[in-house]
Backbone as a ProteinNet text record, in pm:
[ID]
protein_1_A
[PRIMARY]
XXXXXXXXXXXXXXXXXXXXXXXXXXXXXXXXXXXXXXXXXXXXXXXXXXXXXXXXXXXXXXXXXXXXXXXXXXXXXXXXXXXXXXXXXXXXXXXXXXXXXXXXXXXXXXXXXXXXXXXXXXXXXXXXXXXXXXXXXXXXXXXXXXXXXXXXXXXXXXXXXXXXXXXXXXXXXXXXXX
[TERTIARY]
-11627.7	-11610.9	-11655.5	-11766	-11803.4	-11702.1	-11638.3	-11523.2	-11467.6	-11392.6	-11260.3	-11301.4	-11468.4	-11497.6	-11527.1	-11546.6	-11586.9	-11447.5	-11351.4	-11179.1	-11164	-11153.7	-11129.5	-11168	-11283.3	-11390.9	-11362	-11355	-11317.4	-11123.6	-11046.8	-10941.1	-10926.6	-10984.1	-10978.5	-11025	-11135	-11231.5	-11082.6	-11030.9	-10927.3	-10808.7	-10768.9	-10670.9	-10725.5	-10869.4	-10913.5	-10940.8	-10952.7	-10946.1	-10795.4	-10692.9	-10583.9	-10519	-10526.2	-10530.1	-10548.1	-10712.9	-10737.6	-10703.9	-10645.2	-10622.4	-10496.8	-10387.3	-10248.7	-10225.6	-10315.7	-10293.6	-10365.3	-10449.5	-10450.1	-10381.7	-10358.2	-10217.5	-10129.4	-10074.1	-9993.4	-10012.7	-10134.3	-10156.8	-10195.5	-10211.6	-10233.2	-10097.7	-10047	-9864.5	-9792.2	-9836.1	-9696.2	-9823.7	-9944.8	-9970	-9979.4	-9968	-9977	-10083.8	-10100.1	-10213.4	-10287.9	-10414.5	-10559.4	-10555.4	-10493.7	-10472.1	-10579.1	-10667.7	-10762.3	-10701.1	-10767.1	-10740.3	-10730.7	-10681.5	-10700.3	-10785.1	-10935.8	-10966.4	-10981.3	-11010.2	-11002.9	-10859.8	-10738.3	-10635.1	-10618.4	-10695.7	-10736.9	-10803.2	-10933.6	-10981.6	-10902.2	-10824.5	-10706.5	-10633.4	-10570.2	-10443.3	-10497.8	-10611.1	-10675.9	-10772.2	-10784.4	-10830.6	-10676.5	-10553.4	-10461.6	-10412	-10457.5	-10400.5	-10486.4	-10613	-10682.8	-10628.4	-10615.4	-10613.4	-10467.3	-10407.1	-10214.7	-10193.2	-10190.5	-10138.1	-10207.7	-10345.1	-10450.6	-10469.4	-10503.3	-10508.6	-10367.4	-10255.6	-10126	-10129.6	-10158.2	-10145.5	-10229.6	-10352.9	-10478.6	-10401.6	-10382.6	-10349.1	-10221.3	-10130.4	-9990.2	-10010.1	-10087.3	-10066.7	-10196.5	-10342.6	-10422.2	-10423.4	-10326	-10338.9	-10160.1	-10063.7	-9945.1	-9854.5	-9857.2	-9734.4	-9645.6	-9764.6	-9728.3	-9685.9	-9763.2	-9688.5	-9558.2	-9515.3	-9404.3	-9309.4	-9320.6	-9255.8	-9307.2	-9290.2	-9307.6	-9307.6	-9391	-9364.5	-9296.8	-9231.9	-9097.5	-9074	-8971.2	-8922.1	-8805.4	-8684.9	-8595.7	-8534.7	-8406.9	-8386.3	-8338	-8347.2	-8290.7	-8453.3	-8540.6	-8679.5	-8747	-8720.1	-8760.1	-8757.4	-8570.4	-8471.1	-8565.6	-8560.7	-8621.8	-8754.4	-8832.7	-8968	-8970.1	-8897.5	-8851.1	-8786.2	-8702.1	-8637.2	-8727	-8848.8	-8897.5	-9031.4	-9106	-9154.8	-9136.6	-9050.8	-8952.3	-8938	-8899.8	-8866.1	-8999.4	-9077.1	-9195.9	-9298.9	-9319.9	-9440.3	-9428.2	-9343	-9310.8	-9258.5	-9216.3	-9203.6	-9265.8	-9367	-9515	-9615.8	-9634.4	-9720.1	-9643.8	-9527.4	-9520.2	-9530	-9477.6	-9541.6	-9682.9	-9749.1	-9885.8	-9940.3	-9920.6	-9964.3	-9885.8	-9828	-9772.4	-9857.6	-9857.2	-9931.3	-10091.1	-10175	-10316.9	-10261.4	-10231.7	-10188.6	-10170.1	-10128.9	-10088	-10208.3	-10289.4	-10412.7	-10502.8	-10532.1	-10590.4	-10591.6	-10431.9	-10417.2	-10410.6	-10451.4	-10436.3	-10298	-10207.4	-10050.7	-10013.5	-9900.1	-9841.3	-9785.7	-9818.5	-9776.6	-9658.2	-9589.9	-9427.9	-9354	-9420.6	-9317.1	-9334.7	-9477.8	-9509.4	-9426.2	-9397.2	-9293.2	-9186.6	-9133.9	-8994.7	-8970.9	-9019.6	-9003.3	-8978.9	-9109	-9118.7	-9058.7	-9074.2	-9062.3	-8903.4	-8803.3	-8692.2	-8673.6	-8702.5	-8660.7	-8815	-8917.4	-9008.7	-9001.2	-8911.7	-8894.4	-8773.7	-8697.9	-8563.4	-8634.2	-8689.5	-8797	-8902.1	-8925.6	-9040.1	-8957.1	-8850.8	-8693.5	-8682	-8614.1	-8605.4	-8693.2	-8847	-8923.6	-9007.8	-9016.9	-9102	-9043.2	-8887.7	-8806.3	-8819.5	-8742.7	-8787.9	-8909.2	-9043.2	-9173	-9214.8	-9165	-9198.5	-9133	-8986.7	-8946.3	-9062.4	-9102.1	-9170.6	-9306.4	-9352.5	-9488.6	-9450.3	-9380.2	-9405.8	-9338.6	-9207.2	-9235	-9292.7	-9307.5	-9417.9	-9529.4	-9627	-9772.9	-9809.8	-9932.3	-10002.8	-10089.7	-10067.6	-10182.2	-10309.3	-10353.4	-10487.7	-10449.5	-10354.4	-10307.2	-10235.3	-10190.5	-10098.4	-10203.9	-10317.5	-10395.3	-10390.2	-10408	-10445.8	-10251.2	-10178	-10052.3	-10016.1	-10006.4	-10025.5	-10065.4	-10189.2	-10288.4	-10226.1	-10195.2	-10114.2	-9997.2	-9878.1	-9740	-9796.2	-9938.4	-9988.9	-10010.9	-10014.8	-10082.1	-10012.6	-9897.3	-9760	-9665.7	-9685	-9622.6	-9674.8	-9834.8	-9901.1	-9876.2	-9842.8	-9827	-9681.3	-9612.4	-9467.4	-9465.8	-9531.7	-9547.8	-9601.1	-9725.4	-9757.3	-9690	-9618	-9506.1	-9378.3	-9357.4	-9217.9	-9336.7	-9432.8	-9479.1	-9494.8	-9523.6	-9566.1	-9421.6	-9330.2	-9217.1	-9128.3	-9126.2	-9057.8	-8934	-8905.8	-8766.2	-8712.9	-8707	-8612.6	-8538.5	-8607.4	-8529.4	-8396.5	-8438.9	-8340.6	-8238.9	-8268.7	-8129.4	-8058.2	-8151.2	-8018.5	-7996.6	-8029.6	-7919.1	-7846.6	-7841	-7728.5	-7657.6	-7658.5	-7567	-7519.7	-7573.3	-7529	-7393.3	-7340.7	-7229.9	-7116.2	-7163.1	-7041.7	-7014.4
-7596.7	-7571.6	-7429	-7395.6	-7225.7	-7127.4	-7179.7	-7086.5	-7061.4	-7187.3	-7166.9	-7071.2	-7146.8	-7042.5	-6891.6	-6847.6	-6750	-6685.8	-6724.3	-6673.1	-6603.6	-6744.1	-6736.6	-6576.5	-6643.5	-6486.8	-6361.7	-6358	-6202	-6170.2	-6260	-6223.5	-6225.1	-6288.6	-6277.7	-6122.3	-6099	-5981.4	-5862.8	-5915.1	-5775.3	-5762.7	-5864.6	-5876.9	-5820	-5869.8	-5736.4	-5603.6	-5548.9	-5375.2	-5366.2	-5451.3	-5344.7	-5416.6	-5532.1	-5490.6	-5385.2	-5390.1	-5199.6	-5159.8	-5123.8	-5008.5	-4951.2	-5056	-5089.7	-5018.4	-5100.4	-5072.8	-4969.1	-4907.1	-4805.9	-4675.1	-4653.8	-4614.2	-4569.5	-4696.7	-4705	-4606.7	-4611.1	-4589.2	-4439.7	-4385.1	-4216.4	-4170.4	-4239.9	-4188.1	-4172.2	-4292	-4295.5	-4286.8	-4223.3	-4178.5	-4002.7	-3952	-3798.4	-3779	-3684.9	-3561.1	-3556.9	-3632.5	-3567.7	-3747.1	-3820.2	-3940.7	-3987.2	-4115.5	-4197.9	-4286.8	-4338.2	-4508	-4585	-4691.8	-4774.2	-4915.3	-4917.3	-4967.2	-5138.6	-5175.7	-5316.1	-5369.3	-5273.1	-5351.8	-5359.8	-5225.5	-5253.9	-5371.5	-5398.4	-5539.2	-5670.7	-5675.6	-5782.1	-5760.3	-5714.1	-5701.9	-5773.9	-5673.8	-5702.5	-5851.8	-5971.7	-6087.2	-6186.2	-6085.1	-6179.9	-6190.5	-6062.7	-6028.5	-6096	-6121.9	-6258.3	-6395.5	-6410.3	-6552.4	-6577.9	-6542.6	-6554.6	-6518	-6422.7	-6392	-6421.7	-6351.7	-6430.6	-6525	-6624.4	-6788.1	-6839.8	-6804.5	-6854.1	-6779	-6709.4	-6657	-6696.3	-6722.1	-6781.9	-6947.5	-7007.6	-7155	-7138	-7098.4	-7033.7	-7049.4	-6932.4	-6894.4	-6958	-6984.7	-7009.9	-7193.3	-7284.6	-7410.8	-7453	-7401.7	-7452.3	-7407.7	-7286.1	-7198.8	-7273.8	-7236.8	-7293.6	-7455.9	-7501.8	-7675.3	-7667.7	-7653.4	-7596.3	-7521.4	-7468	-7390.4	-7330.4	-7377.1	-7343.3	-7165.9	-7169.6	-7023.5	-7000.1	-6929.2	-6877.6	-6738.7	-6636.9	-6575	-6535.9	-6687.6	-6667	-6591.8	-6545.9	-6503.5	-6627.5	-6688	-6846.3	-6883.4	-6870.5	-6965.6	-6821.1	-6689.5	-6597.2	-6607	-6571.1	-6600.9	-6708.8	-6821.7	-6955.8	-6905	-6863	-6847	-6741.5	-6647.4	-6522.6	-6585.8	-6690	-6756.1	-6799.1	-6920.8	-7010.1	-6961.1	-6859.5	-6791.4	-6702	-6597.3	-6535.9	-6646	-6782.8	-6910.3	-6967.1	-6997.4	-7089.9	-6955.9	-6891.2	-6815.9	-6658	-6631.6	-6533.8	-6600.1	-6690.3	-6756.8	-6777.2	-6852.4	-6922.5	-6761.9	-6699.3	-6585.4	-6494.8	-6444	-6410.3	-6494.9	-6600.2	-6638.7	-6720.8	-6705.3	-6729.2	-6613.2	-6522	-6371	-6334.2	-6329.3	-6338.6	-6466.8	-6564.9	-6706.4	-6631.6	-6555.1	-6561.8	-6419.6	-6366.6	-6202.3	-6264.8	-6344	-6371	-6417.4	-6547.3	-6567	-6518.2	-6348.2	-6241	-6153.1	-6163.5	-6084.9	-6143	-6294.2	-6351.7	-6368.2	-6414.4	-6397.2	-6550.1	-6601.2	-6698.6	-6712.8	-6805.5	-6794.8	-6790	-6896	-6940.2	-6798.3	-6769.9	-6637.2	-6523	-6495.3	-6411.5	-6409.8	-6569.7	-6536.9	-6519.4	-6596.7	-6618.9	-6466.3	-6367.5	-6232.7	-6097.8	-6205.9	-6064.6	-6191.8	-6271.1	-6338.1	-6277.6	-6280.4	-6307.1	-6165.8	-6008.4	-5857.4	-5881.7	-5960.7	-5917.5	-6026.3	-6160.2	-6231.5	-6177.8	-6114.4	-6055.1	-5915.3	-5795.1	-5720.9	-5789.4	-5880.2	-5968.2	-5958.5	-6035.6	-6039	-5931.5	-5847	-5724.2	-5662.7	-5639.4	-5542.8	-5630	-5768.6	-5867.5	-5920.8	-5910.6	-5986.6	-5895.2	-5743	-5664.7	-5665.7	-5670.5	-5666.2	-5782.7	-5877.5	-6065.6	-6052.6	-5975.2	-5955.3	-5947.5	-5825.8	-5722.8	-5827.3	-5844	-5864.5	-6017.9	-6123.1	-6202.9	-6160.6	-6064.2	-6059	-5922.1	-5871.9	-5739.9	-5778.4	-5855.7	-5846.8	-5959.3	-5991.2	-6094.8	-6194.4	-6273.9	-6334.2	-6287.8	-6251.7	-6173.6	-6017.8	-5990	-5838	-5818.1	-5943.6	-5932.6	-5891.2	-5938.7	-5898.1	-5806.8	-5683.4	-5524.3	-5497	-5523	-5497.6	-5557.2	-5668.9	-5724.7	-5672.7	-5647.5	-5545	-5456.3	-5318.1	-5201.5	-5286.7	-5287	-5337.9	-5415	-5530.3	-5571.2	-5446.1	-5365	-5213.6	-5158.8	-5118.7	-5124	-5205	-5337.7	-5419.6	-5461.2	-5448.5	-5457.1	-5336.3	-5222.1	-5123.3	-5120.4	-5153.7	-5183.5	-5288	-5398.8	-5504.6	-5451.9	-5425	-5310.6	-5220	-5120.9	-5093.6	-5143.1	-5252.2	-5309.1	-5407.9	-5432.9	-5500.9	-5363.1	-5294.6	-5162.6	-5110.7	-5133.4	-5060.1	-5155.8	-5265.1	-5383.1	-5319.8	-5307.6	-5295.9	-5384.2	-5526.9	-5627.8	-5580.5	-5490.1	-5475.6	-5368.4	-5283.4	-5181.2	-5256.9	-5346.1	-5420	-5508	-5547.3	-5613.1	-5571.4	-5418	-5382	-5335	-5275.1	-5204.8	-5334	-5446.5	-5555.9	-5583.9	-5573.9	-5588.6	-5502.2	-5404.1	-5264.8	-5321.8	-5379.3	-5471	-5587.4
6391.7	6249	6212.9	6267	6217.1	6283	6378.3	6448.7	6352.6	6276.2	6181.1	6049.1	6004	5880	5923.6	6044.4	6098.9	6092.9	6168.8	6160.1	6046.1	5924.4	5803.2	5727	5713.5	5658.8	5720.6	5848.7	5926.8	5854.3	5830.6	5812.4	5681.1	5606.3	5448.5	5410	5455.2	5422.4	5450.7	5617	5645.4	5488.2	5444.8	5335.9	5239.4	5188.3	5081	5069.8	5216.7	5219	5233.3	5310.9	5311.6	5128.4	5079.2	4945.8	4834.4	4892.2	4789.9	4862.1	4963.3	5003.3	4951.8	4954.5	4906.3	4763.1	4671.6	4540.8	4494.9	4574.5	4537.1	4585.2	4715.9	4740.5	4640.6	4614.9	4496.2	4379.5	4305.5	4186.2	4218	4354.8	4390.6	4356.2	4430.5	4485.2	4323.4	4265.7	4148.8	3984.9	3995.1	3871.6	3866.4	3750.4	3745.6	3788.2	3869.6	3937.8	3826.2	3820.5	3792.5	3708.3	3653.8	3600.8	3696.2	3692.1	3737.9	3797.1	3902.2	3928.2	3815.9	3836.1	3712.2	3814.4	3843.6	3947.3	3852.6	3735.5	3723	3766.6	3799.8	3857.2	3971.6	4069.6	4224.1	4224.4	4164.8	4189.7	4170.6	4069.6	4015.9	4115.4	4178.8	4315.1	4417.7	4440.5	4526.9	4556	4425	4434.1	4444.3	4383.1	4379.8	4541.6	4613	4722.7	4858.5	4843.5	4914.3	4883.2	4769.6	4680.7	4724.3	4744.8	4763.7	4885.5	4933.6	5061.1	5139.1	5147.6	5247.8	5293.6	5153.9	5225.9	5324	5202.9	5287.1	5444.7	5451.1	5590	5695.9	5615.8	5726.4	5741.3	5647.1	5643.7	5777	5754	5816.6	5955.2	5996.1	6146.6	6222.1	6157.8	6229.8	6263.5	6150.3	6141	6169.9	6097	6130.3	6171.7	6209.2	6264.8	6403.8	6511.1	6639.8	6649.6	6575.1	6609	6467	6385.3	6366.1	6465.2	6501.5	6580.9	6712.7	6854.2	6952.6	7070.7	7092.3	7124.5	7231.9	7231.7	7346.7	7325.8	7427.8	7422	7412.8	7405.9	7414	7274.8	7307.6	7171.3	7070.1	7092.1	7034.3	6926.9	7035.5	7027.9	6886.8	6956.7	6862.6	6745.3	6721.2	6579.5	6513.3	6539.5	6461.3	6423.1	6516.8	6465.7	6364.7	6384.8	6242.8	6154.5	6135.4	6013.4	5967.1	6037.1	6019	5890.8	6001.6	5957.8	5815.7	5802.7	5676.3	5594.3	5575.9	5502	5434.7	5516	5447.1	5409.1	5538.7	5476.5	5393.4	5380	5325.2	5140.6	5146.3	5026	4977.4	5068.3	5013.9	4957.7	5049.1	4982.4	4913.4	4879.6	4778.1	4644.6	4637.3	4521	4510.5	4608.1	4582.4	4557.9	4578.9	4558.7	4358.1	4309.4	4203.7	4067.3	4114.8	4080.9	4056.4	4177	4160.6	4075.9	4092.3	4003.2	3869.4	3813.4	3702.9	3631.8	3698.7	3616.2	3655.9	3751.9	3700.6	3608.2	3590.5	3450.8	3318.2	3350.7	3179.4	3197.5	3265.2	3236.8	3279.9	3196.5	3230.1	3360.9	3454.3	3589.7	3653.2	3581.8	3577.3	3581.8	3468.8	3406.3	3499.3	3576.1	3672.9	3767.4	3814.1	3935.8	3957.9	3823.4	3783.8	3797.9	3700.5	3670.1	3805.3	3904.4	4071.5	4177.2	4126.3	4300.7	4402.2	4327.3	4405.1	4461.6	4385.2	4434.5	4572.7	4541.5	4626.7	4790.7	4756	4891.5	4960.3	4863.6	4936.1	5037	4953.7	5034.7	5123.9	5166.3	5266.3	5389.8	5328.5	5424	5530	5453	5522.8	5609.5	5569.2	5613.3	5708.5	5677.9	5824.5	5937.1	5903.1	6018.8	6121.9	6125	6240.2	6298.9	6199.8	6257.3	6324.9	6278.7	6351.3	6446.9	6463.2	6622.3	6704.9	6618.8	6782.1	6781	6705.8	6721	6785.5	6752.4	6861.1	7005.7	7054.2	7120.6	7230.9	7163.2	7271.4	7249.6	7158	7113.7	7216.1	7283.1	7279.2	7192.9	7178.2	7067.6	7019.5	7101.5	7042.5	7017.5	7056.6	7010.6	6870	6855.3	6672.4	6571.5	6575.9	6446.5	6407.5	6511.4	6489.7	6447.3	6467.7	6447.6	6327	6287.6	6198.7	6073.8	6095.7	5981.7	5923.9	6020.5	5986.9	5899	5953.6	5936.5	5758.4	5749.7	5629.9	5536.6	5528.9	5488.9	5429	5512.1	5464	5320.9	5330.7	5312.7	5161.9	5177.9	5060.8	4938.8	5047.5	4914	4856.4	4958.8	4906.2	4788.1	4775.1	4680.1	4581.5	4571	4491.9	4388.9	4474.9	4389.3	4320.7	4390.5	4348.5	4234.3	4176.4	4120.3	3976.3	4004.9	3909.5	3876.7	3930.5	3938.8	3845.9	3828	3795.2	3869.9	3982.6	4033.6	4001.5	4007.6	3944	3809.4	3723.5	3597.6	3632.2	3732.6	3741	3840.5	3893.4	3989.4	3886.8	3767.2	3667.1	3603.3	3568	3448.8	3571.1	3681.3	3779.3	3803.8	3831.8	3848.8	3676.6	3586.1	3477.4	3449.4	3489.8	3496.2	3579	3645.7	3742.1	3704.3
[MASK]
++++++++++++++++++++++++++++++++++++++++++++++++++++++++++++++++++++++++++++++++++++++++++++++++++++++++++++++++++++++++++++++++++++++++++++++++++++++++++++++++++++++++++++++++++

């Protein structure tokens, strides 16, 4: 049992630095030169970004991944584990990540996800399937974490922005013209 809370805690803790790290990223890159952090929303990202993604991911890979889905190399056995994977857990934490974001910010939850979920699982799509290639197959099991992490780093600031960005609004008025 202290193994699992021991796991837990070492990988939760990793989700809250590359969290701040993410959102604040973010808020360097896309506020004007000399503008401040806006750090009560690093902390808000960053609790939605344990609280949502974290857990789903610790729950995910350390308890149900593998008996879900068997590990192989074939490209058959791969594909599935990248669908499988991309399907439940990429669904699941983006809108668990959106859900704890929302009643950090005082915001109706529904409406939180309804509003980011679909521009941000379609982006999950894209940017984890190549990486779930490699990492299940070049990584070893004890080697994904450190890979994992980075590629998380990434991924967090991309959310980040597509969360600050409301990109969803600019894909429906551009589908709105057609």
């Amino acid at each position: 049992m202290w193994q699992v809370v021991k796991l837990w805690s070492k990988n939760l803790s990793q989700f809250a630095g590359l969290m701040f790290a993410a959102e604040t990223i973010q808020q360097k890159v896309t506020k004007e030169p000399g503008e401040p952090v806006d750090w009560g929303q690093v902390g808000r990202v960053t609790a939605a970004g344990v609280g949502g993604i974290g857990v789903v991911c610790c729950a995910w890979y350390f308890h149900i991944f593998d008996r879900v889905v068997k590990p192989g190399f074939t490209l058959q056995r791969l594909t599935l584990r990248v669908v499988v994977d991309g399907t439940i857990a990429g669904g699941s934490s983006v809108a668990a990540f959106y859900a704890c974001l929302a009643l950090v910010e005082r915001k109706p939850v529904v409406r939180m996800i309804r509003e980011n979920f679909a521009h941000s699982y379609f982006a999950s799509i894209v940017y984890w399937s190549p990486i779930q290639y490699a990492n299940f197959y070049f990584f070893k099991k004890h080697q994904r974490v450190i890979f994992i992490a980075w590629m998380t780093l990434i991924w967090n600031t991309i959310l980040c922005f597509l969360k600050k960005t409301e990109l969803h609004d600019v894909i429906e008025k551009d589908n709105s013209k057609t």
